[in-house]
VOPAGU-2260 file (C-alpha; in pm, 1 decimal, decimal comma):
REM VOPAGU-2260
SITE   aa  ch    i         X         Y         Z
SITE  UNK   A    0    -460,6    -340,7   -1681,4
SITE  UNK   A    1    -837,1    -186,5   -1584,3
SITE  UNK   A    2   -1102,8    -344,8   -1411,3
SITE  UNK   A    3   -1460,5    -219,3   -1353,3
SITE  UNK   A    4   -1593,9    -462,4   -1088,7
SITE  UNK   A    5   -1969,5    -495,3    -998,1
SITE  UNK   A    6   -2160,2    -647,2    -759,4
SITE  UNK   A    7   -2477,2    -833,5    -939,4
SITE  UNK   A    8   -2721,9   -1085,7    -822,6
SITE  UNK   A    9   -2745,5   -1201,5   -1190,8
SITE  UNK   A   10   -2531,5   -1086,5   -1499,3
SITE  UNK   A   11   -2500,1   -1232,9   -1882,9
SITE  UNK   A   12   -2375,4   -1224,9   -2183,5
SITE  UNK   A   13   -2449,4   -1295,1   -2563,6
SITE  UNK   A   14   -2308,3   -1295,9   -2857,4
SITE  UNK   A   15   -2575,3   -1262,1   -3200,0
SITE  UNK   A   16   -2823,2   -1340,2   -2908,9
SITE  UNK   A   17   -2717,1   -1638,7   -2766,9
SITE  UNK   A   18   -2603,7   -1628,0   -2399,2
SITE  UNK   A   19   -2250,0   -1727,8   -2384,6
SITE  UNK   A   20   -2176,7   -1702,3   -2065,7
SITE  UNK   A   21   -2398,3   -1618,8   -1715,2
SITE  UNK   A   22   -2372,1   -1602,9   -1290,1
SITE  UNK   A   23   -2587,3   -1496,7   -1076,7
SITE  UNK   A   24   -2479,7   -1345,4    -739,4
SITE  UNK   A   25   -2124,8   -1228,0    -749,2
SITE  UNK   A   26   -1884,8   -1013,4    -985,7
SITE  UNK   A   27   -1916,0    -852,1   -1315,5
SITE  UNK   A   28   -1618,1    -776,8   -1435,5
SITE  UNK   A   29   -1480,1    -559,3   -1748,1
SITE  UNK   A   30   -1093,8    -595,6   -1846,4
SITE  UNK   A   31    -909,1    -366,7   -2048,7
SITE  UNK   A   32    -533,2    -490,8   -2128,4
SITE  UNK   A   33    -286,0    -191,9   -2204,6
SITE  UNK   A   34      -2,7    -201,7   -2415,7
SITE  UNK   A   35     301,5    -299,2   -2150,9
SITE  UNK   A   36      97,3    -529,1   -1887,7
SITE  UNK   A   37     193,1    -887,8   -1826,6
SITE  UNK   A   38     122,6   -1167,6   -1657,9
SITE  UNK   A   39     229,7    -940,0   -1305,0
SITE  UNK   A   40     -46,3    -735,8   -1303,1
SITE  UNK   A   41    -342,4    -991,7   -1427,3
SITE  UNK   A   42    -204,4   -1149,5   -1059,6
SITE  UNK   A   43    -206,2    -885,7    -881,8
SITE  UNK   A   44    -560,4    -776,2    -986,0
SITE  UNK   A   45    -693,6   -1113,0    -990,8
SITE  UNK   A   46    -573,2   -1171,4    -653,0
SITE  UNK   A   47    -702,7    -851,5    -526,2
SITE  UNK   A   48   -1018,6    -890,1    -658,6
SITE  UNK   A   49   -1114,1   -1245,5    -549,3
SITE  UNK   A   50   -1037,7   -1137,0    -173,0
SITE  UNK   A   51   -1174,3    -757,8    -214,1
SITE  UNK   A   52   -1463,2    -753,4      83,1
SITE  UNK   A   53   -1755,9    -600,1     -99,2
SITE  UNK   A   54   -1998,8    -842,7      -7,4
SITE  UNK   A   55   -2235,4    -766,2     331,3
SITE  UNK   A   56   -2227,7   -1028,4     617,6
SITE  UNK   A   57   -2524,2   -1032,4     856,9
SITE  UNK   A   58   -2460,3    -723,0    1013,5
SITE  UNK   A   59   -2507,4    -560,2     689,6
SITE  UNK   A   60   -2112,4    -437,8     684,7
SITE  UNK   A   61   -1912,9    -539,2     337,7
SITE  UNK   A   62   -1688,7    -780,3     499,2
SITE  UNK   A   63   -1680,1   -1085,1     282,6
SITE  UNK   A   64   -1576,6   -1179,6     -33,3
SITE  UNK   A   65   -1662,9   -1374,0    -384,9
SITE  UNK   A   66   -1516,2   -1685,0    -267,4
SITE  UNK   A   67   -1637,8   -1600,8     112,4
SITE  UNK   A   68   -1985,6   -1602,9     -50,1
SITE  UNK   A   69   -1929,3   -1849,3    -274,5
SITE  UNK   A   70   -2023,4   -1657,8    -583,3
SITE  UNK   A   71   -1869,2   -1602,2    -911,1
SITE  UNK   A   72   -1734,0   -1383,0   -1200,0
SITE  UNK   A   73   -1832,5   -1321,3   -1537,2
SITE  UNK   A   74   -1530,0   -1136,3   -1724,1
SITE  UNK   A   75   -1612,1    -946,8   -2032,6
SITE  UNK   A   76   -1311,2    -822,0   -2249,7
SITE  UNK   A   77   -1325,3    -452,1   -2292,3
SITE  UNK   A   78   -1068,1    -253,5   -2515,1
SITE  UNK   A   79   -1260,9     100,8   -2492,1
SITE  UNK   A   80   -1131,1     102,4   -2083,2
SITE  UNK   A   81    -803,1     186,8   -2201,8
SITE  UNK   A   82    -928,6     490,0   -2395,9
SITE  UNK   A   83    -722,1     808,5   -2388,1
SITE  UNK   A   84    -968,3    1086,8   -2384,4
SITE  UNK   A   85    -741,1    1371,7   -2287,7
SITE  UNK   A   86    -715,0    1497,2   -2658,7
SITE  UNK   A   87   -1040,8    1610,5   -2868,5
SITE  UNK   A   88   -1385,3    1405,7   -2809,9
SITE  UNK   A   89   -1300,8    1113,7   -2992,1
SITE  UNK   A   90   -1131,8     855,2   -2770,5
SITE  UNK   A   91    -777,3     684,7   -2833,0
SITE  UNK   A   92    -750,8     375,1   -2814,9
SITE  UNK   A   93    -376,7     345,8   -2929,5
SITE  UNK   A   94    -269,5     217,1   -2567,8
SITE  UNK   A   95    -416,2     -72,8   -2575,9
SITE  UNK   A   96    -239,8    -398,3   -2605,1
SITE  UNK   A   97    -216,2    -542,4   -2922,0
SITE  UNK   A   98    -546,0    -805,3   -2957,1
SITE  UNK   A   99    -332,6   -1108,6   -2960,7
SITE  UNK   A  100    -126,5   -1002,7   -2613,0
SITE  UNK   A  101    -467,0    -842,0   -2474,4
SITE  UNK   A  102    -606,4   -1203,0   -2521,9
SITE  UNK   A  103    -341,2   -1412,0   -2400,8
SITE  UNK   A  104    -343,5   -1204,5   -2085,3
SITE  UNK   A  105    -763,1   -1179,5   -2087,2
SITE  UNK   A  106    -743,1   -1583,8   -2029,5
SITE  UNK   A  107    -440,0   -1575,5   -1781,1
SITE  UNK   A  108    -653,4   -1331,3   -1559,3
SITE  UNK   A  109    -958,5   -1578,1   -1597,5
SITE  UNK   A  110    -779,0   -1859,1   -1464,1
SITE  UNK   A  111    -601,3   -1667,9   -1189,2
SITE  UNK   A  112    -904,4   -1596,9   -1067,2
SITE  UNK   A  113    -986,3   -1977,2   -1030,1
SITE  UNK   A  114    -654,0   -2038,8    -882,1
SITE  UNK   A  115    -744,6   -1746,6    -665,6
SITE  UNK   A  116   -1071,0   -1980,5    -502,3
SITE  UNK   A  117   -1342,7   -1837,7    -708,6
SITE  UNK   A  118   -1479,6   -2182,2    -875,6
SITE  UNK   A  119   -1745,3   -2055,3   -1103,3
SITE  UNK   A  120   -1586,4   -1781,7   -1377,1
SITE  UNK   A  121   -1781,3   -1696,3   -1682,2
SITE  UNK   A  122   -1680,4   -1509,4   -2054,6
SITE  UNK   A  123   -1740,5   -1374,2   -2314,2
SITE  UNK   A  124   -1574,4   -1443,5   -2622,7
SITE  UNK   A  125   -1277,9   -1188,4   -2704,2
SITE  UNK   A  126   -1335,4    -965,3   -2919,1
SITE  UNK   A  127   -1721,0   -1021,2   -3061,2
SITE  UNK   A  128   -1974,4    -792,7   -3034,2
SITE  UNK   A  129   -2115,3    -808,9   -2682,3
SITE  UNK   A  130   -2437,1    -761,3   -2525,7
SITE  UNK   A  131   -2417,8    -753,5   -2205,2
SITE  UNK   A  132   -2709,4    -741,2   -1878,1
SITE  UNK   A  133   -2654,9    -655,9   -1551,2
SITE  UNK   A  134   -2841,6    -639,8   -1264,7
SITE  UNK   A  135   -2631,0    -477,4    -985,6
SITE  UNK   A  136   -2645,5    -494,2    -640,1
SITE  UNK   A  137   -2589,0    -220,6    -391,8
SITE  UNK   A  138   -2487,7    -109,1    -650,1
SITE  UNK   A  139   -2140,2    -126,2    -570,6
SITE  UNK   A  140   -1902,7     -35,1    -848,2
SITE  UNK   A  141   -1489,9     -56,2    -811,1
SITE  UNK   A  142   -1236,8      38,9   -1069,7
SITE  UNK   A  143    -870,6    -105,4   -1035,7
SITE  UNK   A  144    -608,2      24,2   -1253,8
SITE  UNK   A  145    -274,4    -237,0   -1220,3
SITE  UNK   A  146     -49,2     145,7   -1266,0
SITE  UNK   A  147    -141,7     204,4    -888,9
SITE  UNK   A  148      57,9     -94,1    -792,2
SITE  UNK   A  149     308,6     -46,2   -1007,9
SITE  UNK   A  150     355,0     326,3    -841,4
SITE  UNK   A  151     351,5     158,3    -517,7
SITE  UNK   A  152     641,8     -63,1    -540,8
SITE  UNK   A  153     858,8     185,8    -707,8
């Protein structure tokens, strides 16, 4: 599982122009579900990223959180971050999970990040044609990749 977390003071997004979902100060994020993950690494990411400190406290240092802040997250479904571009210049995308599995676990990771104490999470809808805005902040921009934790407890 991939994750492109951003800080924004305002992000949206629409579907044939009507905004379908929209926050404004805390986390953008992009999910790409690869063929293998579960339920095991939507918690571990989800977990991680509701308590990752990228938010500044009043001595300007990133030590607080979404849920410190009391912000939330607007997750956008994205198949093209599993794309294999080792080969040629047209991207793979043959390891990502099949569309029925990539959504199943798309929604888990949505609502572990509720259980994880961030109240407000936004969508889009699975699989549409997205537009989405952004307006970062810093901006600070984190990719997670679920493999590294799998490494780690090996």
């Amino acid at each position: 599982m991939r994750a492109v977390i951003q800080r924004v003071l305002h992000s949206s997004v629409s579907v044939d122009g009507k905004v379908v979902g929209e926050i404004e100060q805390g986390l953008n994020i992009l999910l790409g579900v690869v063929e293998g993950d579960s339920e095991a690494e939507a918690d571990i990411l989800a977990s991680k990223i509701a308590k990752m400190r990228i938010f500044e406290d009043e001595n300007e240092k990133m030590n607080l959180s979404v849920t410190d802040i009391g912000g939330s997250a607007l997750v956008i479904s994205q198949f093209t971050l599993c794309a294999d571009c080792r080969k040629g210049n047209r991207p793979s995308f043959s390891s990502s999970a099949h569309p029925d599995r990539a959504k199943e676990l798309y929604e888990y990771f949505v609502e572990q990040l509720k259980q994880n104490g961030i109240s407000k999470v936004e969508t889009g809808i699975f699989a549409a044609d997205m537009q989405v805005m952004i307006q970062n902040d810093g901006p600070v921009t984190i990719i997670l990749d679920s493999d590294i934790y799998k490494q780690s407890r090996r």
